[in-house]
C-alpha positions in Angstrom: 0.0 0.0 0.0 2.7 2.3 1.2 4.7 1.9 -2.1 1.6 1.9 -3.9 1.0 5.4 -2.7 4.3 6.7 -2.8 4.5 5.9 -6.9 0.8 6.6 -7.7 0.7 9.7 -10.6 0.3 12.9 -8.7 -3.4 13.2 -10.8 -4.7 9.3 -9.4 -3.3 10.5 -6.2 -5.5 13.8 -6.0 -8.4 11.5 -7.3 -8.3 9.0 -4.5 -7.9 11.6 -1.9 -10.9 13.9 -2.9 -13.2 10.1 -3.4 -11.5 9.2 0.1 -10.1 5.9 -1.3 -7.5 7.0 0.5 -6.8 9.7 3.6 -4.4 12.5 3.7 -2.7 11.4 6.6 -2.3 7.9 4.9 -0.7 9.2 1.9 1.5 11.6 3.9 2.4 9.1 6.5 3.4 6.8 3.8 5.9 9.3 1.3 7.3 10.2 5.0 8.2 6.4 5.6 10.1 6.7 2.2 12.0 9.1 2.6 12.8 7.8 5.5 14.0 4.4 4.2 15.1 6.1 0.8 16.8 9.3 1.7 20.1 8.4 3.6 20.8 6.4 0.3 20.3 9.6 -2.0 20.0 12.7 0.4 17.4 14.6 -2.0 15.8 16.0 0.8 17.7 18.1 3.0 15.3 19.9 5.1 12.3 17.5 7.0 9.1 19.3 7.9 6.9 16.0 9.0 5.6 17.1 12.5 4.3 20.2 10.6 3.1 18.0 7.7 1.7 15.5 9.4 -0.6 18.3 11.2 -1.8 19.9 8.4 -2.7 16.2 7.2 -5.2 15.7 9.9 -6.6 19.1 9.4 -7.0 18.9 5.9 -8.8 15.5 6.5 -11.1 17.3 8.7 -11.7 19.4 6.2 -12.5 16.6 4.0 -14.8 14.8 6.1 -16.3 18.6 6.2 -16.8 18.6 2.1 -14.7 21.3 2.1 -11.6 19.7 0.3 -10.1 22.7 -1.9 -7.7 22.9 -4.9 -6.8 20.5 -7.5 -3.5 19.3 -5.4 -5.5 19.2 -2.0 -3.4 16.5 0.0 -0.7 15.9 -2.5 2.8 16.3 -0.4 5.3 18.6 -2.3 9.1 19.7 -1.5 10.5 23.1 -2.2 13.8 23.8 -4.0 16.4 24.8 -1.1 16.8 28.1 -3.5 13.1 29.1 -2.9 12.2 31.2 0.5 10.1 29.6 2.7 8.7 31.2 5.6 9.5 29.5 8.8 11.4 26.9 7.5 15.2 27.2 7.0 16.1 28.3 3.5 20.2 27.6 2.5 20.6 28.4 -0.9 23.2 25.9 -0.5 25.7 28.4 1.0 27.3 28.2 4.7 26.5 32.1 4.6 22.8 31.3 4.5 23.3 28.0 6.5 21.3 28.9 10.0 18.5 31.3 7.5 15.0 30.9 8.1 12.8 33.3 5.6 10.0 35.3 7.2 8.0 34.8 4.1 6.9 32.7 1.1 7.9 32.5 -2.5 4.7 33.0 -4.9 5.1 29.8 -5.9 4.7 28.8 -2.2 1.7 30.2 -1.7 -0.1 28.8 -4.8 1.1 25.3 -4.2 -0.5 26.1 -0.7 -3.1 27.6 -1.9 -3.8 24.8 -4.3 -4.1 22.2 -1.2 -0.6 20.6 -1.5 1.4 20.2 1.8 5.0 21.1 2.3 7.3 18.6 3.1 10.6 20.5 3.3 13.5 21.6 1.3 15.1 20.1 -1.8 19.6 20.1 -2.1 20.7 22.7 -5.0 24.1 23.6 -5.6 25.5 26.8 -4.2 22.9 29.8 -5.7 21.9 27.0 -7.8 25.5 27.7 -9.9 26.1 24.6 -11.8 24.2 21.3 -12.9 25.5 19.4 -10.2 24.0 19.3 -6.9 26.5 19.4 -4.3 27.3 22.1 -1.7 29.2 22.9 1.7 26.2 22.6 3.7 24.6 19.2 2.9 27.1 17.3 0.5 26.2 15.3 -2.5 22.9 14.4 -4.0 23.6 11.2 -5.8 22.0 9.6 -8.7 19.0 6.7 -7.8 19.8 5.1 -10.7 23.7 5.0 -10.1 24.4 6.0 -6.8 28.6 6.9 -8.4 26.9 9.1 -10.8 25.4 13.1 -10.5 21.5 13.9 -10.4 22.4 17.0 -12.3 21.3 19.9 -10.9 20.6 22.4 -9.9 17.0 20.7 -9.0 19.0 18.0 -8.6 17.0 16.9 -5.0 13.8 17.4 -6.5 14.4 14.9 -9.4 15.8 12.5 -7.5 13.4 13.0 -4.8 10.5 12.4 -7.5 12.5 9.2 -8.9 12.6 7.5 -5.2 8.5 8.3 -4.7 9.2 10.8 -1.9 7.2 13.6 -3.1 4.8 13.0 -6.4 5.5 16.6 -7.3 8.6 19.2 -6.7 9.4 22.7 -7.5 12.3 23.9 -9.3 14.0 26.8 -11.2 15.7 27.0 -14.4 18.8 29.4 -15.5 20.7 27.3 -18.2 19.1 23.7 -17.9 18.3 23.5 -13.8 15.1 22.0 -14.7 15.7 20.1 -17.7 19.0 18.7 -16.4 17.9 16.5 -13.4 14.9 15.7 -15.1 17.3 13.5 -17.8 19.2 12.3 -15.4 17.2 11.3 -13.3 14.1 9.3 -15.7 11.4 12.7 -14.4 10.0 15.3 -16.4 10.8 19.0 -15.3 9.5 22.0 -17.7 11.3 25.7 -18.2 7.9 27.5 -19.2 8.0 31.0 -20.7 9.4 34.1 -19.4 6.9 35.2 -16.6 4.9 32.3 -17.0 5.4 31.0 -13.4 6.1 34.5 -12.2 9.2 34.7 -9.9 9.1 36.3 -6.5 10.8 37.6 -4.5 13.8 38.8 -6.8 16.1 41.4 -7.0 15.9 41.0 -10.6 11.8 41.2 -11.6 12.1 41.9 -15.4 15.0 39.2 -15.6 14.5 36.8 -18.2 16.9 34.1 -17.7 16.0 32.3 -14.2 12.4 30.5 -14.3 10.5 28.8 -11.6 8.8 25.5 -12.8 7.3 22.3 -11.9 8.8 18.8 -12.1 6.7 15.2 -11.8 7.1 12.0 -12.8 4.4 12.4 -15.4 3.6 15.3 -17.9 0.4 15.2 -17.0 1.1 15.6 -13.2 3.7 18.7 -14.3 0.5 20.0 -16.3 -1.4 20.4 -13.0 1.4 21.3 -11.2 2.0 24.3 -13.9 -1.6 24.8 -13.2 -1.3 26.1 -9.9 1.9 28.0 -10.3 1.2 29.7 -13.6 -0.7 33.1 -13.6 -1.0 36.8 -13.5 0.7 38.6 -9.8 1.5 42.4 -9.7 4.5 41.5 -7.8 5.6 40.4 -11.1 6.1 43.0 -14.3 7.2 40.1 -16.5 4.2 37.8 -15.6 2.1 36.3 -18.4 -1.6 37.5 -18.0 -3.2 33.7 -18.7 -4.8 32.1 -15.8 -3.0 28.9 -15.4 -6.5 26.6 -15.8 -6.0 26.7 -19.1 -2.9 23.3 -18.5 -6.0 21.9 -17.1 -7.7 20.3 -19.9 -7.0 17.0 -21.7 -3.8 16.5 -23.6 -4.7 14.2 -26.1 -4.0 15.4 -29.5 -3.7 14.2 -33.2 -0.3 15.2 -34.6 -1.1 14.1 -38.1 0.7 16.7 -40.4 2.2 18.6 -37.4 6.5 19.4 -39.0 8.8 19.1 -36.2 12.6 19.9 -36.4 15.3 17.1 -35.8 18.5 18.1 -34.2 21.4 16.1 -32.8 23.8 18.3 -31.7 21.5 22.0 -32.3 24.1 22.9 -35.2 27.3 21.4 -34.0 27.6 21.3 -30.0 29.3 18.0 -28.7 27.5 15.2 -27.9 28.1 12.5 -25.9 27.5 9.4 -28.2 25.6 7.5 -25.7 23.2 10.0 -25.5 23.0 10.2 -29.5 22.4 6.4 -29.7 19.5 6.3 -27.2 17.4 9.4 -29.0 18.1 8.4 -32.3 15.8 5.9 -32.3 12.9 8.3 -31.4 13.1 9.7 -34.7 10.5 7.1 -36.0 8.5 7.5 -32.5 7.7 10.7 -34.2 7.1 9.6 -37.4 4.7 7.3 -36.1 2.6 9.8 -34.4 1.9 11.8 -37.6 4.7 13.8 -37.4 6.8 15.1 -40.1 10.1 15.2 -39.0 12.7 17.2 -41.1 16.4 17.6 -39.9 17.6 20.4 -38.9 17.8 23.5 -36.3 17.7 27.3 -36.0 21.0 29.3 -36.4 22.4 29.8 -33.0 25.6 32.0 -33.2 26.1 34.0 -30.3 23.7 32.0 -28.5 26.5 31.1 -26.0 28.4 34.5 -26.1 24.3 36.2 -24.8 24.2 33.4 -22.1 27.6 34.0 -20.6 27.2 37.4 -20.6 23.7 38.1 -19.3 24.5 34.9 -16.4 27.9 36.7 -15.5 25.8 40.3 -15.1 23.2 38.7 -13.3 26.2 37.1 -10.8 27.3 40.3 -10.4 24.7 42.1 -9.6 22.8 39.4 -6.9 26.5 38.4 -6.0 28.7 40.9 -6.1 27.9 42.2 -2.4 28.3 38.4 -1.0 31.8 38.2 -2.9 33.0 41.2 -0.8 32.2 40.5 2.7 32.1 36.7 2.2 34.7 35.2 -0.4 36.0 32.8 2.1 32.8 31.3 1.9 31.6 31.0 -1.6 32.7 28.4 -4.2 35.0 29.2 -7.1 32.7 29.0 -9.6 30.4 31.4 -8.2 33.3 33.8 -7.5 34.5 33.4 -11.4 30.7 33.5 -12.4 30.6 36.9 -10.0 33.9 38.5 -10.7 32.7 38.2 -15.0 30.1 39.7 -14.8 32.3 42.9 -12.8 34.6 43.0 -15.8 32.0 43.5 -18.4 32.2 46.8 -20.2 29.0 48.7 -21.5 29.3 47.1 -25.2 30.2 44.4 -24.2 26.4 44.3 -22.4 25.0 46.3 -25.3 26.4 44.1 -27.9 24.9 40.9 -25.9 21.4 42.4 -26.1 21.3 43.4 -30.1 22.7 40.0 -30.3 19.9 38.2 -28.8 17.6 39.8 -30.5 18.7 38.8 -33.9 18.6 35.2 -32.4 15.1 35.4 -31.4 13.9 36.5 -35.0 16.0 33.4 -36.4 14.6 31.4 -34.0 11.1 32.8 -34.4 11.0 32.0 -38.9 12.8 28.4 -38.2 9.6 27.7 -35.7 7.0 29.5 -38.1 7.7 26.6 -39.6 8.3 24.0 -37.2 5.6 24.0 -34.2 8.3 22.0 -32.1 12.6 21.5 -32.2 13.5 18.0 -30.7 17.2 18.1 -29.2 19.1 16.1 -26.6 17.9 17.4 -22.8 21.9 17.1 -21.8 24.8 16.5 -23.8 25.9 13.9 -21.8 24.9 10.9 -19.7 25.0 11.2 -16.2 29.0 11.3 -14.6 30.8 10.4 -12.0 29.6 12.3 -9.1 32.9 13.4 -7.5 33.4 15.3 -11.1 32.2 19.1 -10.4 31.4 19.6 -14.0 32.6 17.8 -17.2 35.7 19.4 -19.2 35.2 17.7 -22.3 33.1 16.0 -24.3 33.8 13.4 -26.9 37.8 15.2 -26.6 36.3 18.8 -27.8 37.7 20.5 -24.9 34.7 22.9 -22.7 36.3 26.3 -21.5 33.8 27.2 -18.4 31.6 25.0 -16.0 28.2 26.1 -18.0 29.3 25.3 -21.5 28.4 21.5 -21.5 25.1 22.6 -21.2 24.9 24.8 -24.1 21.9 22.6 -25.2 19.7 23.7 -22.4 21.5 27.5 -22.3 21.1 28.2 -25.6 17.7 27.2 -25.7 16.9 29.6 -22.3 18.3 33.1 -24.2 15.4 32.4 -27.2 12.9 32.8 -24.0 10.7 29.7 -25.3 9.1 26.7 -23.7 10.7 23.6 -23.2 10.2 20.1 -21.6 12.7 17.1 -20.4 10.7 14.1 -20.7 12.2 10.5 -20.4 13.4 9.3 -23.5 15.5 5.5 -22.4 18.3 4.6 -20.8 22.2 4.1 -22.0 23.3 0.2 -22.0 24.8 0.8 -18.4 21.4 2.0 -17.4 21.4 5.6 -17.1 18.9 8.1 -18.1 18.7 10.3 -21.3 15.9 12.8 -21.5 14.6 14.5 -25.1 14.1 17.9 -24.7 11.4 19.3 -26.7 10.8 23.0 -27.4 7.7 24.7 -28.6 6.9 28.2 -29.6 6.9 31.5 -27.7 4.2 31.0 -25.2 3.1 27.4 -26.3 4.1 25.7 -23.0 0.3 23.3 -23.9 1.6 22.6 -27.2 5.1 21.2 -25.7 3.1 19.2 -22.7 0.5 17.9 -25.4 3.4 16.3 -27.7 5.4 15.3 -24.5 2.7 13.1 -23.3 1.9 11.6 -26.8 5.6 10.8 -26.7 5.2 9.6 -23.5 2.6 7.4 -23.9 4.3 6.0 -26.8 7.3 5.1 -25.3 6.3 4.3 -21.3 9.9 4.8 -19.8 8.6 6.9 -17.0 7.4 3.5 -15.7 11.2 2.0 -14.7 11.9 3.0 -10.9 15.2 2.9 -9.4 16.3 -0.2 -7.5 16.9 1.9 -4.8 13.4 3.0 -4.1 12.3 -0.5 -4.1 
């Protein structure tokens, strides 16, 4: 029953509650038992709230009993990315400066997942600031792969996906800069989506009309990350970049014909290296495609200067958020947040300029290639899952990688065009590690990328395979 529970589909699990198949204190007592058994294998979850949770459980089956169960994830126990305030419960951001902080209020995205009836568990691991897609910091250690316990979860959700693997949580929240979503999803057999610009609106931030970092959901399932995005996604006037959509519309069915419907097939998005374990596994979803209707044609958008706009608009964002921090606390921050940091401090005035008119010649190429495409299927990460004591790969089938962001130029490059897309599960490399597809829609089509994620999903079934080491 209790690993019954822990693995149900967020959506059958938000069914039986509301029918009371099941009680809210069963199904939280039972993920709690999990993570108990599960986490000193994996440590995903590095911040336990179960007193608390088990609390609200009772009242929210009171409330039940009452007919008065509200919101479409009433019951359904969720963890919250160590990077995301939450009020009264102690909030790290991976860093020993922050490692005693306890926020005196919620994120947004708190209080909709609240609001929508889900109850907090406790915090996820992240890397420092969520810099780099590994997840491993001074303050809690390593989050290790459920699949491979030697390998990396990615990161920076890193303990959100592997949570999600090991049927802790049947929902997580995480954020996305250059793949932080996307990343751990593929590595760790989970879906996580990087919606649009504003679409989950961030808050609190220094940095409101910033359009790199995005909150987002991650499940098992698409269709439990569509109800997730449900809940998160919507108009807030704390927000200038928020979309003004009300986020029911990802509530609908996602079944879809995709007879006709031309998609573009890229290996490498115009030439980035590719680990040829991960090329082997998605090449054979180019007839998964076909098979739906699809018309798949090879090739991608031009992407010069994609990776010159990231670097840049990351470093000025580490400079601005960090740049105080790296003053007073250098002695306590990692070296590639300091390198991230002290870039940005060097940049010049063109050199910021130059990014911007840059990027926006890369959206319009973008922009013609999908007018013809309605999707772009890429590799999710350009490699496999590594060795976890390995901060960040340096190469890649021996083209040599000059920072710690560029072998995720894949997700990166994608974030700077400011569209939607998904990681969904996509198989597993002959040593059994996960490789996700990344599929990216148009601007603003995050239902368009969820509704051809689940048809390939329901195609292929490899969400199904657990870890050994969640039983």
């Amino acid at each position: 029953m209790s690993t019954d529970l822990c693995f149900s589909t967020a959506v059958e699990l938000a069914r039986r509650i509301r029918t009371r198949e099941v009680s809210v204190t069963e199904v939280v007592q039972a993920h709690l038992a999990q993570i108990e058994r599960v986490n000193p294998k994996v440590n995903a979850v590095v911040t336990l709230t179960a007193d608390r949770a088990l609390a609200e459980a009772r009242e929210k089956d009171a409330a039940l009993a009452r007919g008065e169960a509200a919101g479409p994830l009433f019951g359904l126990p969720v963890a919250h990315k160590d990077l995301v305030p939450t009020r009264g419960i102690r909030t790290t951001y991976g860093s020993p400066i922050y490692r005693d902080n306890v926020p005196e209020q919620d994120a947004l995205l708190v209080e909709r997942l609240r609001a929508g009836g889900a109850i907090t568990f406790g915090k996820t691991n992240t890397p420092e600031f969520g810099a780099g897609s590994q997840t491993f910091n001074e303050v809690f250690g390593r989050t290790l792969n459920p699949y491979d316990l030697t390998k990396t979860c990615g990161g920076s959700s890193g303990g959100a996906a592997v949570a999600l693997a090991c049927g802790m949580v049947p929902i997580a929240d995480g954020s996305d800069t250059g793949g932080s979503l996307r990343n751990p999803a593929s590595f760790c057999n989970v879906v996580g989506l990087r919606g649009a610009v504003g679409r989950v609106p961030p808050w609190p931030t220094d940095a409101p009309w910033g359009t790199l970092h995005v909150p987002g959901p991650m499940a098992r399932t698409v269709s439990d990350v569509a109800l997730m995005l449900s809940v998160m996604a919507g108009p807030d006037p704390r927000s200038p970049v928020a979309i003004a959509q009300s986020g029911d519309c990802f509530r609908g069915e996602l079944g879809r014909d995709f007879k006709g419907v031309r998609i573009g097939w890229s290996r490498d998005l115009g030439g980035l290296p590719v680990d040829r374990r991960v090329t082997k596994v998605l090449d054979a979803h180019r007839g998964t495609f076909a098979a739906l209707g699809c018309r798949v044609e090879d090739g991608e958008p031009d992407f010069a200067d994609a990776r010159q706009v990231f670097q840049v608009q990351r470093a000025l964002s580490f400079a601005a958020r960090y740049g105080p921090l790296l003053a007073r606390h250098r002695h306590q921050m990692k070296d590639t947040v300091i390198w991230n940091t002290e870039e940005g401090l060097k940049l010049t005035a063109r050199e910021i300029g130059e990014a911007e008119v840059q990027r926006a010649r890369l959206y319009h190429r973008v922009r013609e290639f999908m007018e013809r495409h309605e999707f772009l299927l890429i590799p999710a990460a350009q490699v496999p899952p590594f060795d976890v004591t390995t901060p960040y790969p340096t190469e890649i089938n021996g083209a040599q990688l000059p920072t710690y962001i560029d072998w995720m130029r894949v997700c990166s490059d994608i974030t700077v065009t400011g569209l939607p897309a998904i990681s969904v599960p996509a198989g597993f490399t002959e040593d059994g590690l996960p490789v996700g597809l990344q599929i990216v829609g148009r601007h603003q089509d995050e239902w368009g990328v969820l509704q051809i994620a689940h048809a390939f999903e329901e195609a292929t079934g490899f969400h199904r395979r657990r870890p050994t080491v969640a039983g």
